[in-house]
C-alpha positions as CSV (number, residue, x, y, z in Angstrom):
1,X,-30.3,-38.8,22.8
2,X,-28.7,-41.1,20.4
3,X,-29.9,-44.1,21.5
4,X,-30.1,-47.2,19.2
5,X,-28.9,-45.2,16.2
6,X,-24.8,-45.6,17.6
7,X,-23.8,-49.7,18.5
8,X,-20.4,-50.4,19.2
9,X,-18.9,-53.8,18.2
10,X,-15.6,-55.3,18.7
11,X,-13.9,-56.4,15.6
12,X,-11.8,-59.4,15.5
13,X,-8.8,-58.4,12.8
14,X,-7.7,-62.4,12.7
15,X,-4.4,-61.7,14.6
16,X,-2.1,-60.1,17.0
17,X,-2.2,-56.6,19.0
18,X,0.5,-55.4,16.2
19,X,-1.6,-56.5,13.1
20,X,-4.6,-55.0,14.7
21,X,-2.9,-51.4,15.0
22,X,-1.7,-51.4,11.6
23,X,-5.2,-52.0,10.9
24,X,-6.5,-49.1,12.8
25,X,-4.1,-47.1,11.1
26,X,-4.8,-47.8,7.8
27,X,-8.7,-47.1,8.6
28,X,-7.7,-44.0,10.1
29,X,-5.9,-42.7,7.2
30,X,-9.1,-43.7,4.9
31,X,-10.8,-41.0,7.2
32,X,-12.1,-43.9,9.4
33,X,-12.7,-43.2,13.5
34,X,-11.9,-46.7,14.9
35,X,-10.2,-47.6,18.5
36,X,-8.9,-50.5,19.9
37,X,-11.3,-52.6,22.3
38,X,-9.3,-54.2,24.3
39,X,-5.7,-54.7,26.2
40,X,-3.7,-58.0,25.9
41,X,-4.4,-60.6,24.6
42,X,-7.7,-59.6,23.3
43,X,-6.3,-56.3,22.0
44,X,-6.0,-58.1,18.2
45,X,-10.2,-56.8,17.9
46,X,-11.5,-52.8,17.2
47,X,-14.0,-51.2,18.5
48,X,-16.3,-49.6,15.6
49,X,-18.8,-47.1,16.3
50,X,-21.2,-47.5,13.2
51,X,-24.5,-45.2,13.2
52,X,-26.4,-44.7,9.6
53,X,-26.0,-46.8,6.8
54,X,-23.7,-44.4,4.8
55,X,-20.9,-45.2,8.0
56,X,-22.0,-48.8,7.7
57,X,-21.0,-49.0,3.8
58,X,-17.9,-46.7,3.9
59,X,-16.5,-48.9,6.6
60,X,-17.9,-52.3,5.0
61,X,-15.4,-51.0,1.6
62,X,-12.6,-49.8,3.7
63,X,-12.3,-52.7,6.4
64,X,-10.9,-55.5,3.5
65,X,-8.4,-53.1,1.8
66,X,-7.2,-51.9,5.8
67,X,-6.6,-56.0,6.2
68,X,-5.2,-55.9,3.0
69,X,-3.0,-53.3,3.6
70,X,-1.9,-54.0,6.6
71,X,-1.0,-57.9,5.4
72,X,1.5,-56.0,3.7
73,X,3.4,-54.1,6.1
């Protein structure tokens, strides 16, 4: 069982539904599994699926340039 070692938490990505699937898309082409938590209007937040600590620092890099990124766009 995998018990406490997988929490899911919804992300708030500071905006809209649109912004928040650039977002996800950006993650997704770093390699990171992310979904969105929500329908409208909370569907601007992701849900992340974080286990060991390696997950925790590749997503804790790649969340800030995905924001970045998806500013841009």
């Amino acid at each position: 069982m995998l018990g406490d070692v997988y929490k899911r938490q919804a992300v708030d990505c500071g905006k809209d539904g649109n912004f928040t699937r650039k977002v996800l898309a950006e993650l997704v082409g770093m390699g990171i599994f992310v979904r969105m938590a929500f329908v409208a209007p909370q569907d601007r937040c992701l849900r992340v699926s974080i286990g060991i600590p390696e997950d925790i620092e590749l997503f804790a890099k790649a969340f800030p340039l995905a924001l970045e990124n998806a500013r841009k766009k």
